[in-house]
N, C-alpha and C positions, 0 to 999 in steps of 0.2 A: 666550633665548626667554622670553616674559612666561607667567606662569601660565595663565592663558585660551591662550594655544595648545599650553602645555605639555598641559594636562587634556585638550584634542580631539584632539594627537597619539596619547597613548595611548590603547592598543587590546589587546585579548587574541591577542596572535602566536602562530601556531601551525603556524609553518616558520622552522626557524632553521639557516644557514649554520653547518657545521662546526667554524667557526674556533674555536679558545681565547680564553678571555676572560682578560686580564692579571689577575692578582691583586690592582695596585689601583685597579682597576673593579670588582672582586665587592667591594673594602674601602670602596668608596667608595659601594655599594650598600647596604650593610652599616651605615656608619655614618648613613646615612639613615634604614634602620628603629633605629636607635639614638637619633637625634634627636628620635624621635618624641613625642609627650605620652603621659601612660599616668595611670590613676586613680591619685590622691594621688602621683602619681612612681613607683609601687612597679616599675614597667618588669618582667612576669612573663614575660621571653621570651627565647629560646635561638636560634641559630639555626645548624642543620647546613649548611657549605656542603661541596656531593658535587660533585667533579670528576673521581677519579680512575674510570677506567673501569670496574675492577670493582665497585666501588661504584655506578655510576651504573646499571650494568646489573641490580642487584639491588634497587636504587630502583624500576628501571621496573616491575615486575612488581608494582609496588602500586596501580598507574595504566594498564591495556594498551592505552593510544594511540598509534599509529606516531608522529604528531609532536611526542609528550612527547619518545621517545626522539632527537630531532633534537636537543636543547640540548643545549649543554657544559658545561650547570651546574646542580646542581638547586638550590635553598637549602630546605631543610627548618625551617619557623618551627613550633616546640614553644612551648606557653603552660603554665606553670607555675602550677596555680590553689593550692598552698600560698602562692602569693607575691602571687597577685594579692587588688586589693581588692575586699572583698566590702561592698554598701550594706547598712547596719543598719537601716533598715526593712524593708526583706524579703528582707536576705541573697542578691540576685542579686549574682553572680560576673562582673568587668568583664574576665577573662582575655582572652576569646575578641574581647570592644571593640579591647583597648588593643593584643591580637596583631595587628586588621586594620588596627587606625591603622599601626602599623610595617610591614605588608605594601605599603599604601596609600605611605606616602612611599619605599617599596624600588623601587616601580614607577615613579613619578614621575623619583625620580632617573636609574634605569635609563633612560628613556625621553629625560629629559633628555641622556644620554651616548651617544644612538642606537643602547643595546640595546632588545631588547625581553622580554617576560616575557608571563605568564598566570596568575593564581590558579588554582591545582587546588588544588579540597577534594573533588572525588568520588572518593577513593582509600582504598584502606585501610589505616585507621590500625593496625591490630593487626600487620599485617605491616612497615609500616614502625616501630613500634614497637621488633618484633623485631630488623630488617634492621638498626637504626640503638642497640640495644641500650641503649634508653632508661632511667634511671632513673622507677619510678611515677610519683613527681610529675609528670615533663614528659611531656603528650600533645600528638603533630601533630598539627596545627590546618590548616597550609596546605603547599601546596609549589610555589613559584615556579621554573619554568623560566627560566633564563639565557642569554642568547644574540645573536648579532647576527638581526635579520627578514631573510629571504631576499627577494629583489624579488618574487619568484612569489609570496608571501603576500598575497591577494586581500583579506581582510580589509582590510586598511589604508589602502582604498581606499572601503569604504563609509561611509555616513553613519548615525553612531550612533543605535540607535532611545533615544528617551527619554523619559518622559511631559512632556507640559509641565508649567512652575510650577503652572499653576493648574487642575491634577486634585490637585497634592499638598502645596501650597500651602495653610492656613487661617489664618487673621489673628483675634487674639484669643481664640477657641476653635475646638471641630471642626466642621463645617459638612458632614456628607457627604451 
């Protein structure tokens, strides 16, 4: 599949068939957010993958959406800001960049392999901190449902709302 149809196939799934996901299809997910570019190389990211069922069940209660708990996979991406680089002009922190680039090509590839996924960051991090018994340094940032899309998943079918180029689009400086 070419890039361009790759990016319009995915979509945020949010019904996903039962099925187990082979191990390397989550490795193969995995090494995608791994691929990824990250400021100066320094790659500040971890990533929990939850499969087994008592675990996933203790995931979910970070998140209480019926169709989180539909995936067979969660992948919990923690960003390590000891590790990531910080710009020395004014010391902004590129952690949380370089965890969505790796989020960003986890979904692609998934998508590529005709699973599907969703960014959840509206969950709580202090409980999945806990659940996942994090050392300080690394805080979750995201957590990616794993899964095959269920045909009933409506979503998949709509047409993505998006601004056009040229509301966000400026050419040589801002023009707003």
């Amino acid at each position: 599949m070419d890039f361009k149809d790759l990016i319009q196939k995915r979509y945020s799934v949010r019904q996903y068939k039962s099925t187990s996901i082979d191990r390397e299809k989550i490795e193969k997910v995995l090494e995608a957010g791994r691929m990824a570019p990250s400021a100066v190389n320094y790659q500040p990211w971890e990533f929990i993958v939850i499969r087994e069922p008592e675990m996933l069940e203790k995931i979910h209660s970070c998140y209480s959406r019926e169709w989180f708990k539909s995936a067979p996979v969660v992948i919990v991406v923690c960003g390590d800001h000891a590790e990531g680089w910080h710009r020395a002009a004014d010391g902004k922190d590129h952690t949380d960049i370089d965890v969505a680039i790796a989020v960003d090509h986890m979904t692609l590839m998934a998508t590529e392999m005709g699973l599907g996924t969703c960014w959840v960051c509206n969950f709580n991090p202090l409980l999945a901190r806990e659940i996942l018994e994090l050392p300080q340094n690394l805080e979750p940032v995201a957590m990616l449902p794993l899964g095959i899309p269920r045909e009933d998943d409506d979503l998949s079918t709509k047409v993505k709302k998006r601004k056009p180029l040229n509301q966000i689009v400026h050419w040589d400086c801002y023009k707003g």
